[in-house]
LORO-573882 format. One record per residue: residue in three letters; x, y, z of N, C-alpha, C in turn. Coordinates in steps of 0.02 Angstrom, whole numbers, plus 50000, padded with zeros to 5 digits. Layout:
BEGIN
alaXYZXYZXYZ/...
This chain:
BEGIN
unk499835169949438499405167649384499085160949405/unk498425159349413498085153449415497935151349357/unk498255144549343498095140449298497925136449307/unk497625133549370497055128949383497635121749386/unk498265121649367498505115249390498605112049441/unk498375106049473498695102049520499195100849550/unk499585100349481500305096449499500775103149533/unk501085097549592501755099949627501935096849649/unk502885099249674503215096249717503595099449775/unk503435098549817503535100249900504445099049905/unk504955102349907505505098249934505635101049981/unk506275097750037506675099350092507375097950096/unk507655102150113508385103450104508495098050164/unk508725092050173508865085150219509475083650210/unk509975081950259510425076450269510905082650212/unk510875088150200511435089650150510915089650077/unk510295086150055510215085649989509445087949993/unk509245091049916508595093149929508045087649905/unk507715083049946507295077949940506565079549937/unk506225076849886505555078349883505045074149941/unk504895076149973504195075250003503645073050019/unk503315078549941502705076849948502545081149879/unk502285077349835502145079349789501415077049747/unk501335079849704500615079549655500565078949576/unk500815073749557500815073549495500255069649428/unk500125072749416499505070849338499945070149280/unk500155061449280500455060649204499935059149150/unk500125062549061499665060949032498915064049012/unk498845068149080498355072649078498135078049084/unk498005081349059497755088549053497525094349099/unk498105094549138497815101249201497335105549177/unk496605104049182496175109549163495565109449225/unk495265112149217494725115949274494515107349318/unk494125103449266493885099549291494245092449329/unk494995094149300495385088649334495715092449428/unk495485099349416495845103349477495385099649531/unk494665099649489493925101449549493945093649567/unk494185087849538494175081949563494805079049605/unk495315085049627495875082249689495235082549747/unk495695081149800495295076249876495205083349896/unk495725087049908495445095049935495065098849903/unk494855098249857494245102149819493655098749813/unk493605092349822492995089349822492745086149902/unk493305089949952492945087250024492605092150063/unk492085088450094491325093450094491735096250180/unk491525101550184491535105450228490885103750297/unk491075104450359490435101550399489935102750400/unk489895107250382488915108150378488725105250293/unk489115104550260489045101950190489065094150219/unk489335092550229489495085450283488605083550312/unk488695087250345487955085850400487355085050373/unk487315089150280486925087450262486625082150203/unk487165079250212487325074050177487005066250201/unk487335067850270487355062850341486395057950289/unk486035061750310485275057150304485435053650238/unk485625054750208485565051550131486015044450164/unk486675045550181486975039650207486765035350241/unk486485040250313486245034650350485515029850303/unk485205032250247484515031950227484835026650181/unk485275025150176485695020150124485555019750044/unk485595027750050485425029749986486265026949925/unk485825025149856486425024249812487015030749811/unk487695026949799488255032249775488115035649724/unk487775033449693487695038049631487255044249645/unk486715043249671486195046849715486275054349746/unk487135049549789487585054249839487815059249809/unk488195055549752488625061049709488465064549657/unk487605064149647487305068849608486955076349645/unk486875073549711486675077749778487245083949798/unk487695080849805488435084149800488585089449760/unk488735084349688488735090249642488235096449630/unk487475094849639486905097249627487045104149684/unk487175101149733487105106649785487665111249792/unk488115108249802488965112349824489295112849762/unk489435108149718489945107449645490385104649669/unk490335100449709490855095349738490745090649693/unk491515086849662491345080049624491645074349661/unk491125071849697491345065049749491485058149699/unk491685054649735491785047349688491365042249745/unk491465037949721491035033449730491605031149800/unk492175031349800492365028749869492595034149906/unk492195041449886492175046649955491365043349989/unk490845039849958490435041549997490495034950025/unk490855029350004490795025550049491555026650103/unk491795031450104492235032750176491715037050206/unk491275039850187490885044850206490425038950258/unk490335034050248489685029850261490095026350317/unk490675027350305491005022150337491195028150417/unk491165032850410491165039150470490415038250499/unk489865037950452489485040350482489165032450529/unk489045026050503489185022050553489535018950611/unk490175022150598490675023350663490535025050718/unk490075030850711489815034750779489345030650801/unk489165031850873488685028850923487985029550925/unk487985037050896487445041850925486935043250867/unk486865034950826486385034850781485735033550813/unk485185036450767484455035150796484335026850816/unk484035029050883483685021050902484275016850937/unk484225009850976484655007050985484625001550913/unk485184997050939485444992150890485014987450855/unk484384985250897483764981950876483394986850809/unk483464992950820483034998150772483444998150718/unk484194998350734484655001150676484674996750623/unk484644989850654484664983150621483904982950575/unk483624985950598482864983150565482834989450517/unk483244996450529483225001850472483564998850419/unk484154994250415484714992950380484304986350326/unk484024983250356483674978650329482944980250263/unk482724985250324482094987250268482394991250208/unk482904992450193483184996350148483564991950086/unk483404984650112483704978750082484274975950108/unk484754979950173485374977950177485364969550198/unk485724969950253485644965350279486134967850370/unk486084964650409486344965850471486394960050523/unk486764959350569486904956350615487134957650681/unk487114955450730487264961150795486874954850864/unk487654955350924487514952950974487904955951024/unk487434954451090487674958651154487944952651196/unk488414955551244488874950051309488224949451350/unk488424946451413488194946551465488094951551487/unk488734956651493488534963651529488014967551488/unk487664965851423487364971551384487724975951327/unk488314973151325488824976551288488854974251207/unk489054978351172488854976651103489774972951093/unk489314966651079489964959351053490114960550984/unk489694961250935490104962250865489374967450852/unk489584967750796489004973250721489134970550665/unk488774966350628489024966050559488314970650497/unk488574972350474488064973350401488304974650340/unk487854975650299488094977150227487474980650193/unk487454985150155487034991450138486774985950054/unk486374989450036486094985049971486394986649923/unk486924991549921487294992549874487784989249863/unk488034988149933488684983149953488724976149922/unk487874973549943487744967349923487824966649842/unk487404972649812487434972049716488294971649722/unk488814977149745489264973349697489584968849747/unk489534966649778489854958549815489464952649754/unk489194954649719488834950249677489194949449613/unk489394956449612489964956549536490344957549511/unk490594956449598491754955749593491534952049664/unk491734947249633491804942749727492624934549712/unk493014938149642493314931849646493924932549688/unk494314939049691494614938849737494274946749793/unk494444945549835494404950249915494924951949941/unk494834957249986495514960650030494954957250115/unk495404958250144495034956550217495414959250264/unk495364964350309495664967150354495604971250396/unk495864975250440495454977550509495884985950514/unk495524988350577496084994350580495864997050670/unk496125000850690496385002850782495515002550780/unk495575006150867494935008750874494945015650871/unk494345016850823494135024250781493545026850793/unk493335021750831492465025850835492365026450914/unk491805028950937491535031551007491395022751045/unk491205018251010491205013451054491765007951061/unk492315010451026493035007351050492925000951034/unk492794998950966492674993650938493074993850895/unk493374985650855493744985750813493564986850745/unk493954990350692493284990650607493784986250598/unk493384982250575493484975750504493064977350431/unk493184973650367492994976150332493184969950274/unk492554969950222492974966250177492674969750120/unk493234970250061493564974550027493444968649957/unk493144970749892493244969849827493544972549781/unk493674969749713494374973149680493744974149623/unk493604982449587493174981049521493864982349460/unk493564982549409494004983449355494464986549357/unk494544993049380495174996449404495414995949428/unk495394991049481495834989249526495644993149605/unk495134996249605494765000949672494764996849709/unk494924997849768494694991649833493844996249851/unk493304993949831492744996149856492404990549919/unk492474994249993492164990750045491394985050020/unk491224978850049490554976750027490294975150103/unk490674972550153490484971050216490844973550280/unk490454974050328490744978950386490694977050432/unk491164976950494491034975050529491484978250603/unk491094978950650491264980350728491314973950787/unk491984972750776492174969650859492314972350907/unk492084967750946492474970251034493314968051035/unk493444962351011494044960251012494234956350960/unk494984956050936495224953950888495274944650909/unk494874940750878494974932950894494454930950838/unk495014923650822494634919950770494064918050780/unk493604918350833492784917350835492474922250837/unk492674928450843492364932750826492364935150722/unk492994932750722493074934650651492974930150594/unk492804925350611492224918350588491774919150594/unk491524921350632490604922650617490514927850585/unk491044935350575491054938650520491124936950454/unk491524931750432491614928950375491094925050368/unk490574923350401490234918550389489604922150367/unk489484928750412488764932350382489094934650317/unk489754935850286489914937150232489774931950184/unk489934925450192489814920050153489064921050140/unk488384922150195487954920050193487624927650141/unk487774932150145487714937750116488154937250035/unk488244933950035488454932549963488294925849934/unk487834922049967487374915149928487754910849947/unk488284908049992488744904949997489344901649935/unk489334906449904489824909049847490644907249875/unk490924903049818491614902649851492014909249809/unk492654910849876493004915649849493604911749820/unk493884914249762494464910049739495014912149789/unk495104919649799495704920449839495464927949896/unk495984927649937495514931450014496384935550009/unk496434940650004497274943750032497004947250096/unk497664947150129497564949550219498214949350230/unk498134953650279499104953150312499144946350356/unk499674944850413499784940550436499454939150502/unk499124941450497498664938850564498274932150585/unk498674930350646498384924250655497584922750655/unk497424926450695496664925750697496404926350622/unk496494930650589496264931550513496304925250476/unk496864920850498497184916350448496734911350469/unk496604908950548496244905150577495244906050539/unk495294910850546494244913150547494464908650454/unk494774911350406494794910850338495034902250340/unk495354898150384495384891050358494654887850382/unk494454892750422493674888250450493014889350411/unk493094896150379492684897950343492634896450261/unk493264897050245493394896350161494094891950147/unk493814886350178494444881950176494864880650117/unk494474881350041494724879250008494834884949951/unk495024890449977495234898449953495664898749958/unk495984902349905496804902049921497174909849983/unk497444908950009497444913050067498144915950041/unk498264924250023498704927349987498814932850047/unk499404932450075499884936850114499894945150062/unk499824952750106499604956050056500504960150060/unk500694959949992501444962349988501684970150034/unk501054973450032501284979750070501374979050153/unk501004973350186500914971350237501494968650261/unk501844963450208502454958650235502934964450236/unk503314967850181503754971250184503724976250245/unk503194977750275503134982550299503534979150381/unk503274973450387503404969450439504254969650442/unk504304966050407505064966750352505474971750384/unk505154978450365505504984950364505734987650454/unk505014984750495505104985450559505654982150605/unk505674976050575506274969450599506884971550578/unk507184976150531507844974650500508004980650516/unk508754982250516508984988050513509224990050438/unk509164995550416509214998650353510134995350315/unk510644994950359510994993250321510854986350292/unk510594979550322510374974650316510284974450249/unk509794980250217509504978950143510124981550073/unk510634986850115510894987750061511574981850062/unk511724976950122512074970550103511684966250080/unk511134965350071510664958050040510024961149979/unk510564960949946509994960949877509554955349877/unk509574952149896509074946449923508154949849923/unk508344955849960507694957649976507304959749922/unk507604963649871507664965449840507114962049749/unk507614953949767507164949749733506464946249770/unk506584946049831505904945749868505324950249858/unk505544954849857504904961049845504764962249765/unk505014958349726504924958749631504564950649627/unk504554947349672504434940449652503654937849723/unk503394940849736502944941149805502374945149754/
């Protein structure tokens, strides 16, 4: 019988006991058609649904735009931070029209804004930009920010950086982007800085980031007088790598550390 619900739970018979997994649960709300069609596997576009999407992104067309296109065409119901992971794939790749001089001047005429320099060898040193959408809401959540980076993911083996706003719900929605060659506080200062300058030179009250030196360094040079907030999933995590598991069940200690952080 299909009843169109979401919710489940995955378990595995482990260690002697049956432990859940991986599960799917909707408290509060109403398993019906339209809450099925908005999980991540029913609303992710398939590649040629993908591909044709691609121009609107690269064209820095609005989310709203995206996800009327979507629905209109497939009955996919995207959210507003599928198309910006969507945007965030499709600038990743290399093998966009034009070189970096063109891309920069597409990103611009569209209102964004962009930034971008080469080494000596010809090699692309950073990428920064921000789409005009990015900029509207960096305009109307900018008191606190997330700021942080992740491996290399794209074809030119560059680092993604990114800085991240909190709206009413609490969404981390991306506003600025950025591609290094390498992780160092001068490279990640002049990212914070086309961010400052892309936001009117606007102070942020508070910046969260994990523990990274360089991060901590670019943010005392840039926004000296921001309060600089260690991000709780980050420390513990650190935490979790350093200690061995009995450690936590002798020191309730930790315990009040992670209720009081």
């Amino acid at each position: 019988m299909d009843t169109q619900c979401p919710a489940f739970i995955f378990c595995k018979f482990l260690e002697g006991y049956w432990t859940v997994v991986r599960g799917n649960v909707h408290h509060n709300h109403e398993c019906n058609s339209m809450r099925y069609d908005c999980n991540t596997w029913m609303r992710r576009l398939t590649g040629a649904e993908f591909e044709s999407v691609k121009p609107l992104l690269i064209s820095g067309t609005s989310a709203f735009n995206v996800i009327h296109y979507a629905y209109q065409s497939y009955g996919k119901r995207l959210t507003a931070q599928d198309v910006f992971n969507m945007r965030y794939k499709v600038f990743s790749q290399a093998n966009l029209p034009g070189d970096y001089g063109k891309l920069k001047n597409h990103i611009t005429s569209l209102g964004g804004l962009c930034d971008y320099q080469l080494d000596a060898d010809h090699s692309l040193l950073y990428f920064f930009f921000a789409t005009a959408d990015q900029i509207n809401l960096c305009n109307r959540f900018l008191d606190v920010v997330g700021f942080d980076g992740t491996y290399k993911t794209n074809n030119e083996n560059m680092f993604l950086y990114h800085v991240v706003a909190l709206d009413m719900n609490f969404m981390a929605i991306p506003v600025c982007i950025a591609f290094v060659s390498r992780e160092t506080s001068t490279l990640l200062s002049s990212f914070l800085s086309f961010f400052r300058q892309m936001s009117n030179n606007r102070e942020v009250i508070g910046i969260v980031t994990d523990d990274s030196p360089a991060i901590a360094a670019a943010i005392t040079q840039v926004y000296p007088n921001s309060h600089h907030l260690l991000c709780r999933v980050h420390l513990l995590r650190n935490v979790i790598k350093r200690v061995s598991f009995p450690f936590f069940t002798n020191n309730p200690f930790i315990v009040f550390v992670e209720a009081t952080i």
